[in-house]
C-alpha positions as a LaTeX table, in Angstrom:
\begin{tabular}{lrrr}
\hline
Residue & $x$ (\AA) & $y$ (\AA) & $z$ (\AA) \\
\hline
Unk1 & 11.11 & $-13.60$ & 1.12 \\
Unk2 & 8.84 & $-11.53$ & $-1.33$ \\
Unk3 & 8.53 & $-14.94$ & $-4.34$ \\
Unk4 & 7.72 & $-16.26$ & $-0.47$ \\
Unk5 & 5.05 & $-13.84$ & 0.23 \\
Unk6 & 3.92 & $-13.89$ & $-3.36$ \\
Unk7 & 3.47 & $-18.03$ & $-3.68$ \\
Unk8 & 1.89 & $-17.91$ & $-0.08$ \\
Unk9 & $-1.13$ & $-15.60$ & $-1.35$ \\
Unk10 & $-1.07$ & $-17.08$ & $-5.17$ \\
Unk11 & $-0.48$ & $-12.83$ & $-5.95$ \\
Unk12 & $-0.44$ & $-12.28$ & $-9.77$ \\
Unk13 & 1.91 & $-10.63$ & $-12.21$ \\
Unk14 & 0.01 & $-7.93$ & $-11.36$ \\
Unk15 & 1.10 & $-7.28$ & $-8.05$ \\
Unk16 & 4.11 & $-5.05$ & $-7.44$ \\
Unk17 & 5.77 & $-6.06$ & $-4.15$ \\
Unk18 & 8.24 & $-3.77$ & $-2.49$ \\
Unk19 & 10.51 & $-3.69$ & 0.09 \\
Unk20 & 13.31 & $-1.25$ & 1.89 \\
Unk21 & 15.04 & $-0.86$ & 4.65 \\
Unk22 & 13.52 & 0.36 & 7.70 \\
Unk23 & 14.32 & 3.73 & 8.34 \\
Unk24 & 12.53 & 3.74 & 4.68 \\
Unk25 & 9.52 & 1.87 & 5.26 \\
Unk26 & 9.01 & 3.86 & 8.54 \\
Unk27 & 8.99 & 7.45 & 7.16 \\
Unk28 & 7.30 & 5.99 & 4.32 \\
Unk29 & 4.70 & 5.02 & 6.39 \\
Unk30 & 4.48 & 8.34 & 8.38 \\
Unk31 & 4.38 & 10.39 & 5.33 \\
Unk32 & 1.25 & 8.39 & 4.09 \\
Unk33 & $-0.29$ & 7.54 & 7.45 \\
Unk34 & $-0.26$ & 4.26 & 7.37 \\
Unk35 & 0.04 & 2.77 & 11.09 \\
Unk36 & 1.43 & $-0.45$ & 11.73 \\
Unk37 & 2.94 & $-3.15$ & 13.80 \\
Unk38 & 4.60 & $-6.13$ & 14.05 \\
Unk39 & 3.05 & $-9.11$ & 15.29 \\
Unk40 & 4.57 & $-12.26$ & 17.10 \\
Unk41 & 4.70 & $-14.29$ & 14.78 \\
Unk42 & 6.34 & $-11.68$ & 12.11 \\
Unk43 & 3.65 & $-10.34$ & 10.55 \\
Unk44 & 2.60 & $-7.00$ & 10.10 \\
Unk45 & $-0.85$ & $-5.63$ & 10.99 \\
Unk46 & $-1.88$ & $-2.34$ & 8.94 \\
Unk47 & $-3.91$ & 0.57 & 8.42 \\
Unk48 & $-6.21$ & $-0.04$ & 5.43 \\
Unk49 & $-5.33$ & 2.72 & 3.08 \\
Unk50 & $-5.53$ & 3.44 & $-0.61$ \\
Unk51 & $-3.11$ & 5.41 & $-1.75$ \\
Unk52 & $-2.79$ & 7.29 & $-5.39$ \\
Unk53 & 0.34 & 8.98 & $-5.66$ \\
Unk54 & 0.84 & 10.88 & $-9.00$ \\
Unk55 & 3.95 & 10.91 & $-11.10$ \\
Unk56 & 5.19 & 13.22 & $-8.87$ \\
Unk57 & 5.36 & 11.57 & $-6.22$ \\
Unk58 & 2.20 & 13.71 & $-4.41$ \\
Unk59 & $-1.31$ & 11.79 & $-3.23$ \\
Unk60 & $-4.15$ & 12.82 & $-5.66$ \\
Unk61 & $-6.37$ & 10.21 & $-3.49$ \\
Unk62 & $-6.37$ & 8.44 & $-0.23$ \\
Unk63 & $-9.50$ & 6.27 & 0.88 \\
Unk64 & $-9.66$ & 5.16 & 4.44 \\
Unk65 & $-11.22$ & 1.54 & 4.86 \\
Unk66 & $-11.89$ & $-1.29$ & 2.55 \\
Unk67 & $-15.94$ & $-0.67$ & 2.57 \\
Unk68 & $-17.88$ & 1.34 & $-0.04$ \\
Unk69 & $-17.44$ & 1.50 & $-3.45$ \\
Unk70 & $-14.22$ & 2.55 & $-5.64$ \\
Unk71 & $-15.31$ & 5.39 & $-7.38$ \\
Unk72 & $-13.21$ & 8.14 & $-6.56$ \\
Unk73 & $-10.00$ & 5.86 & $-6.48$ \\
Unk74 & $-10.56$ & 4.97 & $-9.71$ \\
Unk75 & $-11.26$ & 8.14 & $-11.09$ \\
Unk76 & $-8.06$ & 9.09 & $-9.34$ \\
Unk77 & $-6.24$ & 6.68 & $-11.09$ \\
Unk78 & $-7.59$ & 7.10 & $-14.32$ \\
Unk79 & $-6.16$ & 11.08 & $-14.08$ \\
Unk80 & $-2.60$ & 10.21 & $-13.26$ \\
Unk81 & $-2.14$ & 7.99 & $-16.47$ \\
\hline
\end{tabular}
C-alpha cells in the first residue's frame, strides 16, 4: 500500500513513509495534535502540522499551517542533528 502511495505522488528516496496499527497511529496523533479523519473514499484528511521531534523523542518545534516562511523549523532542525 505505501510503494502504492509512494508511485501515486512520484515521493522521492527522501520521503520516509510510516505506518502502524491503529491504536498507534491514534495516540500518536493525540500526543502531537494532529486531527484527522477518514474520508469515503479512504483517504485521510489532516491537520497541517510540522513536527520536530528531537532524539528523544520530545517536540523542539511545531508550526501550525503550511503559510509563512520556514525559519524556525529549520533552525529547529538544524539543532537536533
Amino acid at each position: 500500500m505505501l510503494a502504492k502511495y509512494r508511485a501515486e505522488r512520484a515521493l522521492d528516496g527522501q520521503w520516509t513513509l510510516l505506518r502502524g496499527d491503529d491504536n498507534a497511529v491514534r495516540e500518536l496523533a493525540a500526543l502531537l495534535g494532529v486531527k484527522f479523519k477518514q474520508e469515503a473514499d479512504g483517504s485521510f484528511s489532516h491537520s497541517n502540522l510540522v513536527t520536530i521531534l528531537n532524539r528523544e523523542g520530545e517536540v523542539v518545534h511545531q508550526r501550525v499551517g503550511l503559510k509563512g516562511g520556514l525559519d524556525e523549523a529549520a533552525a529547529a532542525l538544524v539543532a537536533v542533528k
